[in-house]
C-alpha positions in Angstrom: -5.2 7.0 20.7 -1.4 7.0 21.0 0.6 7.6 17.4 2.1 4.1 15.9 5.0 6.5 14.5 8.4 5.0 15.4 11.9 6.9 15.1 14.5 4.6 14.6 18.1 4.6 13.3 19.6 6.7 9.9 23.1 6.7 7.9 24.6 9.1 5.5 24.9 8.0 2.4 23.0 10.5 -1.3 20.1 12.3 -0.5 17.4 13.2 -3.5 16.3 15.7 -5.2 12.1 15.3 -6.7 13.6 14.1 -10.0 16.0 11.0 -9.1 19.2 13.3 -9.1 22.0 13.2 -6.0 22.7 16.1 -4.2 25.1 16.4 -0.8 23.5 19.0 2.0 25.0 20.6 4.9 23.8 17.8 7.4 25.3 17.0 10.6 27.6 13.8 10.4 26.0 10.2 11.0 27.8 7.1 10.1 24.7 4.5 10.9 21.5 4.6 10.5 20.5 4.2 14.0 22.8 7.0 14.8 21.2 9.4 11.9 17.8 8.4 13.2 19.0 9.9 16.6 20.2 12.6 15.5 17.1 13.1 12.9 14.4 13.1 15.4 16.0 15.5 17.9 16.3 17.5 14.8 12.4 16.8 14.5 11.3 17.4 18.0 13.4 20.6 18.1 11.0 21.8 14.8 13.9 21.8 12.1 12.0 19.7 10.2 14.0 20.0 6.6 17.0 18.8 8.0 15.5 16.0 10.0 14.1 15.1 6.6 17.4 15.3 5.1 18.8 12.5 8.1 15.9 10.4 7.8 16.7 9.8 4.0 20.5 9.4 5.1 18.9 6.7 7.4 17.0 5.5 4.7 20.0 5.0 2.3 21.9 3.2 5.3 19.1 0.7 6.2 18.8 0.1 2.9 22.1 -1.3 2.5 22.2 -2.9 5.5 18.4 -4.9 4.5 20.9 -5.9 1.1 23.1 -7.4 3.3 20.1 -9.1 5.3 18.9 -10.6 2.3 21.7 -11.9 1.2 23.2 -13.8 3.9 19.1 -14.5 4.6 16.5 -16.7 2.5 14.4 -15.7 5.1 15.0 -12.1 5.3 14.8 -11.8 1.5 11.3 -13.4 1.4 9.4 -12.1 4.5 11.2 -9.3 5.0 13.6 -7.5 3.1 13.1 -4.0 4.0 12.4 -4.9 7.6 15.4 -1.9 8.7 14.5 0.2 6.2 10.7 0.6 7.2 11.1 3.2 10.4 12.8 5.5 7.8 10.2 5.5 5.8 7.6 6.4 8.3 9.5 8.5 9.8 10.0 10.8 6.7 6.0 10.1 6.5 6.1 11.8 10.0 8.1 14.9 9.0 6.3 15.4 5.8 3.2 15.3 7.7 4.4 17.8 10.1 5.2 20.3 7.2 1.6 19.9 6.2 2.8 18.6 3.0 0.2 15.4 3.0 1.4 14.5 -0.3 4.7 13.8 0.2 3.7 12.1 3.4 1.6 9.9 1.8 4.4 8.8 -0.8 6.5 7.9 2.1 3.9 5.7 3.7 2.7 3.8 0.8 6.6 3.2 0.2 6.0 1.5 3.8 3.0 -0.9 2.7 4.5 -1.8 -0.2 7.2 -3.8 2.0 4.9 -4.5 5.0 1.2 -4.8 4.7 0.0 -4.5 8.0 2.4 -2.2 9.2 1.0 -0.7 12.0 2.6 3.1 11.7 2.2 3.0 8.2 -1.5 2.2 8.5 -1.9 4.8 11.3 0.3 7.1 9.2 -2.3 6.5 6.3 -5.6 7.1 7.9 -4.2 10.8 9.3 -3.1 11.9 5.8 -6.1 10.7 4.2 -8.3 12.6 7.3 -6.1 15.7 6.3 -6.8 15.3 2.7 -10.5 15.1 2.3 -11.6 18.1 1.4 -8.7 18.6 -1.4 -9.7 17.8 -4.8 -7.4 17.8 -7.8 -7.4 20.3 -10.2 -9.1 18.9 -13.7 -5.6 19.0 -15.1 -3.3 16.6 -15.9 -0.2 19.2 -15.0 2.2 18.2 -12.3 4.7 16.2 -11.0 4.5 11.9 -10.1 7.0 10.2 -8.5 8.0 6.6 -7.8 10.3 5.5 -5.3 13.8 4.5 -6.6 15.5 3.4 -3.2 18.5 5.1 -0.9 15.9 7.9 -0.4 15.7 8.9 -3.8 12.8 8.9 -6.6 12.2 8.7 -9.7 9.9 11.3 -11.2 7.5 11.9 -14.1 6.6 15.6 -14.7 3.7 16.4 -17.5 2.7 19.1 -18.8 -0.3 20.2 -21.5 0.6 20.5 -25.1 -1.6 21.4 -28.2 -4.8 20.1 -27.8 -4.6 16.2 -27.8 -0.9 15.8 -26.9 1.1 16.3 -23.1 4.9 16.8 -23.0 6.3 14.8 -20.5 10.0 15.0 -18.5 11.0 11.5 -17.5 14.0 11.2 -15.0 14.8 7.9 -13.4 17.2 5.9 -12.2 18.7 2.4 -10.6 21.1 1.9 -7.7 22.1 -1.8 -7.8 24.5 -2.7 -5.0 26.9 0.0 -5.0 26.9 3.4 -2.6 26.0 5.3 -6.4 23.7 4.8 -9.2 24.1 1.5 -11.3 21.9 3.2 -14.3 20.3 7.0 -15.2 18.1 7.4 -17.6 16.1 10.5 -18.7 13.4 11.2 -21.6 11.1 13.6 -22.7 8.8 13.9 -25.6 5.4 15.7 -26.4 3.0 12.5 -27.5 -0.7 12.2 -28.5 -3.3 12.4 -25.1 -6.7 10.9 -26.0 -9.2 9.1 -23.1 -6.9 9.5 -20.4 -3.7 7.5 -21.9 -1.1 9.3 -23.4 1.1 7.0 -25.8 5.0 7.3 -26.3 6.7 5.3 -29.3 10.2 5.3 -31.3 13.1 3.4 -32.5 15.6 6.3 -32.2 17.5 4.2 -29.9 17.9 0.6 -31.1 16.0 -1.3 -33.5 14.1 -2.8 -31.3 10.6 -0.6 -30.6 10.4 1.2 -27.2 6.4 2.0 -26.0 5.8 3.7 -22.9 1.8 4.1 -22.1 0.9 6.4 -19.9 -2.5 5.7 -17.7 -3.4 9.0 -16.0 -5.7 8.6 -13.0 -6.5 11.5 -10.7 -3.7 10.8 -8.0 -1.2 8.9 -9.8 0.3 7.5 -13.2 0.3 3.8 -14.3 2.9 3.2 -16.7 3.8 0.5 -19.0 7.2 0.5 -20.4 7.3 -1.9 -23.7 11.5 -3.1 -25.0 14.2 -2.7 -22.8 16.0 -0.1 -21.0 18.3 0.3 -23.8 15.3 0.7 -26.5 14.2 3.7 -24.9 18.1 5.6 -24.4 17.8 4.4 -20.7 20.8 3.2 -18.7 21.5 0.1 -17.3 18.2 -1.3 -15.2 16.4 2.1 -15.8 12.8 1.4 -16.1 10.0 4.0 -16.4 7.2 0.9 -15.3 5.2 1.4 -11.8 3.0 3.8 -10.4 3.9 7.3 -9.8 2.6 8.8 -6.7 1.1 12.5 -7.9 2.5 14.9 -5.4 1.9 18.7 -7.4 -0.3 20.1 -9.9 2.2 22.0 -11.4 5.9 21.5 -11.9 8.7 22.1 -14.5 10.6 19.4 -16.7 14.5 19.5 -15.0 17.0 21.8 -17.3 19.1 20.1 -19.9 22.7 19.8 -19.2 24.6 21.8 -21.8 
């Protein structure tokens, strides 16, 4: 059986680092995403598979915008399918991540895919390979590591926890929200050490307005479900921020991000 994986166009625009910050990288120059996907999958076939990662999130970015503009000008677009551009960025970054033998990752990027488009055929394809790779791994009986939920323009956001005193997890949160603009509309970043009993860990304070901010915390053995209670403001966020979704667990073991002084 031939692979379903499709390379398509990329653009330049912000790539990410794991915990929803921008960083620029030495990349060669694409100024569409088609022309980044080009230039991405020679990078691919030729084996540099870091920076073909790097030009398929460029692409990603690019499509992105470009699906912003379908939907606008679209009824259409916007409700069947407004990521329709975006989606052969996504698997191919499932592709690359695959090829690095880092399933995790790759499975991030293809779930990103059926969240837009169901039956996706690539993405379904994409699914059934990682998943082959990945059944003999088992999770460590820890909660420790890092999640991460897609924030769009080929960034994420990303939850890192780590065990406390018995009964409590720290946790780093690091998000963001791009809006329309080429840079984040919003940032927002927390982290507190909160009581951990029966699997939930439970955040809660008024430090930031006087309306109550709750995040909950559902720990399952791949992922996070959170629940974010009051609005981004209540909980020091910026504009749009949100810490709600699922959070795709991609390490058993990370670090929270250094303060800036």
């Amino acid at each position: 059986m031939k692979s379903a994986l499709i390379f398509i166009a990329v653009i330049a625009v912000l790539p990410s680092t794991l915990n929803g910050q921008i960083q620029t990288h030495d990349t060669p120059a694409c100024s569409t995403y088609m022309q980044c996907n080009e230039i991405g999958t020679a990078s691919f076939k030729q084996g540099h598979l870091d920076q073909a990662i790097q030009l398929f999130e460029h692409q990603a970015a690019l499509a992105e915008i470009a699906d912003i503009g379908r939907q606008t000008s679209s009824r259409d677009a916007l409700l069947n399918s407004p990521y329709k551009l975006s989606l052969t960025a996504y698997n191919n970054l499932a592709l690359a991540y695959f090829a690095k033998h880092d399933y995790f990752w790759a499975r991030a990027w293809t779930l990103v895919t059926l969240r837009w488009d169901k039956t996706n055929r690539a993405a379904q394809f994409n699914l059934r390979k990682i998943e082959q790779a990945l059944q003999k791994w088992q999770w460590p009986q820890t909660t420790a590591g890092e999640y991460v939920q897609y924030a769009g323009r080929g960034t994420w956001e990303s939850m890192v926890i780590k065990p406390s005193e018995p009964g409590s997890i720290q946790f780093c949160f690091s998000g963001l929200w791009w809006g329309l603009g080429e840079g984040p509309s919003g940032l927002g970043d927390l982290s507190a050490t909160v009581p951990f009993h029966h699997g939930i860990a439970e955040y809660s304070t008024q430090e930031f307005s006087e309306k109550r901010c709750r995040i909950a915390i559902h720990f399952f053995t791949d992922r996070l479900e959170v629940q974010q209670t009051g609005d981004p403001s209540d909980c020091g966020f910026g504009h749009n921020v949100t810490a709600n979704g699922t959070f795709q667990r991609i390490s058993s073991g990370a670090e929270c991000p250094p303060e800036e002084k």
